[in-house]
C-alpha positions, 0 to 999 in steps of 0.5 A: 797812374799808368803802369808800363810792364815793359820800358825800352832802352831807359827800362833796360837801365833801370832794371840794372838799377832795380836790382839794387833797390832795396832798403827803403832807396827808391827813384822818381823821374821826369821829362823836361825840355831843358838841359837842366837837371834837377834832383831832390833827394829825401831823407826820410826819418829827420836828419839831425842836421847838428851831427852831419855838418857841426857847428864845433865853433859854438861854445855851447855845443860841447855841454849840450852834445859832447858824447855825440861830436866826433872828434875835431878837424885835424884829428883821427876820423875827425869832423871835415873842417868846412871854414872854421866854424862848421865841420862835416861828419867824418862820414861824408868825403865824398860831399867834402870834396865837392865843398873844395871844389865849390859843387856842395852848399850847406844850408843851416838852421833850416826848416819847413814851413810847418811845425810838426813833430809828427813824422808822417804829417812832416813828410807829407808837407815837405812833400806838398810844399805848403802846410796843408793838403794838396793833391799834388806834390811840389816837384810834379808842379815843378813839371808841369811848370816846364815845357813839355819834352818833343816829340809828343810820343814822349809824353807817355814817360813824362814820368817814371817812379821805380819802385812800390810807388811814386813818392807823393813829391811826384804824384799830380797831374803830369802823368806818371807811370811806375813799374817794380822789377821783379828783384825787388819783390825781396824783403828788404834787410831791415824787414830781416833784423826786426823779425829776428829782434821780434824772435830773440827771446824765443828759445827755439826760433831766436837762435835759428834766425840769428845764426842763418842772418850770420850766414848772410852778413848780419853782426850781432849788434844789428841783430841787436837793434843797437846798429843799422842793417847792412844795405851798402849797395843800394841808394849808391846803385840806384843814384848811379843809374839815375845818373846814367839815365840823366845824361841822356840826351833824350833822358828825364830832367828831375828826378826824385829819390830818398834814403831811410835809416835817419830816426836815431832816438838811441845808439845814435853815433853807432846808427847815423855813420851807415845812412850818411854814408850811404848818402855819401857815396850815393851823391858821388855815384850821381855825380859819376853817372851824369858825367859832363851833365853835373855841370847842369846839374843842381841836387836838393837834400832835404829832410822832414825835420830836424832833431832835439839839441840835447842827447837823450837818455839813450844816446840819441836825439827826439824829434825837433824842428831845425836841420840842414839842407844839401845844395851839390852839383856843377850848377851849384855856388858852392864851398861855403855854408849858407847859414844865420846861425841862432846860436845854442845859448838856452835862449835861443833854442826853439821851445828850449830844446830845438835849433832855432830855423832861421831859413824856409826849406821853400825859399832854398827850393825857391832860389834853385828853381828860379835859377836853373829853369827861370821861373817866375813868381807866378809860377813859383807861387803855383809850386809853393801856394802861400808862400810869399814870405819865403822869398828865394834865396839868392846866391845859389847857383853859378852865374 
């Protein structure tokens, strides 16, 4: 891995961005000669795709969930209805808007192509894109699966992570090289309300810590553990300035960025509002920041599992197996939710307590890849080994 001290023009940019990396958002990027634009945003943690898109239309779900559901569309703070049958969380206008205006597709019932509950096992996979080890991540294959930008002295920002690291989704043979701005040396806010969770019922130093995090914006209830650190500015800063650094005429093509704060075992009503909102204005400050490019643009939002069905004894959701997936951009078929739905009857659950997946996280990366950029079965076969029975999903993108 090549580390560049300094960047020029697209540096200067990016450091604008760094300055706001913190809370667990970082970016990856990479060249490509096309004027497509591909993003995939990971949330990491395991989204509980039955709170951020509900399906209010199965009779099922109100015995199974009724201290988590929002309250109905039409109602105060209530979900976005998205047809009848589905609604987004109240959380999430800016993605609502992009539904009306067919940029945004749902995909429900959706999982990887393995089954663990494990989040490190998970993200690995999902990263890999096989249910296996690689030594490289599907996105860096996407990569090397696209022409390589002109002139050859661009080859030497074939890559660009910006923050500690590049996620294992970009990590392989086509070079990469990252760089830390010196903004984002500082703890990160939650590193902040776990030291003073740790120090609470210490007489001399909880008091002291909780009062100067006061001072800094910290409410009780995050002091508490019961709600999530504030960190309002920076995945919606950071996807701005990867926006920017797309439009670019001579600017990278993929990019990769994630978002933590999504393991919501307790509180989980109070917990999920802040990510989903983050997620939220994020994707609408992308969307801005492309300008004219959104309308070659498609962005995947993927998480390495879902959650269980029932609520548990703290008000919140365990580890389970099917969530959703985003689909937003100008490229995108958008307006509709993409689903074969499983139904929650106890019989239909998976294990007696997951949403049964009924789609391949691979075969929606399929369908994107092999629209946007035109690649084949050999080489989506490459990006996603053993896969053959994740067949694309069509109807995806535009015509």
């Amino acid at each position: 891995m090549r580390h560049l001290p300094l960047i020029t023009r697209r540096g200067a940019l990016l450091g604008l961005a760094g300055a706001f990396t913190l809370g667990g958002a970082s970016l990856a990027l990479a060249s490509a000669a096309t004027d497509r634009r591909f993003v995939v945003i990971i949330l990491r943690g395991a989204l509980d795709g039955m709170a951020a898109v509900v399906p209010y239309g199965d009779a099922n779900l109100a015995s199974l969930r009724g201290e988590l559901l929002p309250p109905g569309p039409g109602e105060a703070n209530g979900l976005r209805d998205l047809g009848g049958f589905y609604g987004l969380h109240p959380a999430l206008a800016g993605l609502h808007d992009m539904y009306a205006a067919n940029e945004m597709l749902v995909v429900h019932a959706v999982a990887g192509s393995y089954r663990s509950r494990s989040h490190f096992e998970a993200q690995d996979y999902m990263e890999y894109g096989a249910d296996h080890r690689m030594t490289s991540g599907w996105l860096n294959r996407v990569a090397a699966a696209l022409p390589a930008p002109t002139p050859a002295t661009a080859k030497s920002e074939l890559a660009l992570a910006v923050g500690t690291g590049v996620p294992l989704l970009l990590r392989g043979k086509t070079p990469v090289a990252s760089w830390l701005p010196q903004a984002m040396q500082q703890p990160g806010a939650e590193l902040y309300a776990r030291i003073a969770q740790l120090n609470h019922a210490d007489g001399l130093t909880g008091p002291a810590i909780a009062e100067g995090l006061r001072d800094r914006g910290f409410s009780s209830a995050v002091l508490a553990g019961s709600e999530q650190p504030p960190n309002r500015n920076a995945f919606p800063a950071l996807a701005g300035a990867a926006g920017k650094l797309l439009a670019a005429a001579d600017g990278p093509r993929l990019a990769a960025l994630e978002i933590g704060g999504w393991d919501t075992h307790s509180a989980q009503s109070a917990r999920l509002a802040g990510p989903l909102g983050e997620l939220d204005a994020g994707l609408v400050a992308l969307k801005s920041g492309l300008g004219a490019a959104w309308a070659q643009t498609a962005v995947l939002v993927i998480t390495e599992f879902g959650r269980t069905v029932r609520v548990n004894g703290t008000r919140g959701t365990d580890h389970g197996t099917g969530t959703v997936a985003f689909l937003a951009g100008g490229a995108i078929a958008g307006g509709r939710v993409q689903a074969d739905w499983p139904g929650l009857a106890e019989d239909r659950l998976f294990e007696n307590r997951d949403l049964q997946p009924t789609a391949d996280l691979r075969a929606v990366a399929k369908g994107v890849l092999a629209r946007h950029f035109g690649l084949g079965a050999s080489a989506l076969g490459t990006i996603f080994p053993d896969s053959q029975a994740a067949v694309p999903m069509n109807g995806l993108l535009r015509a």
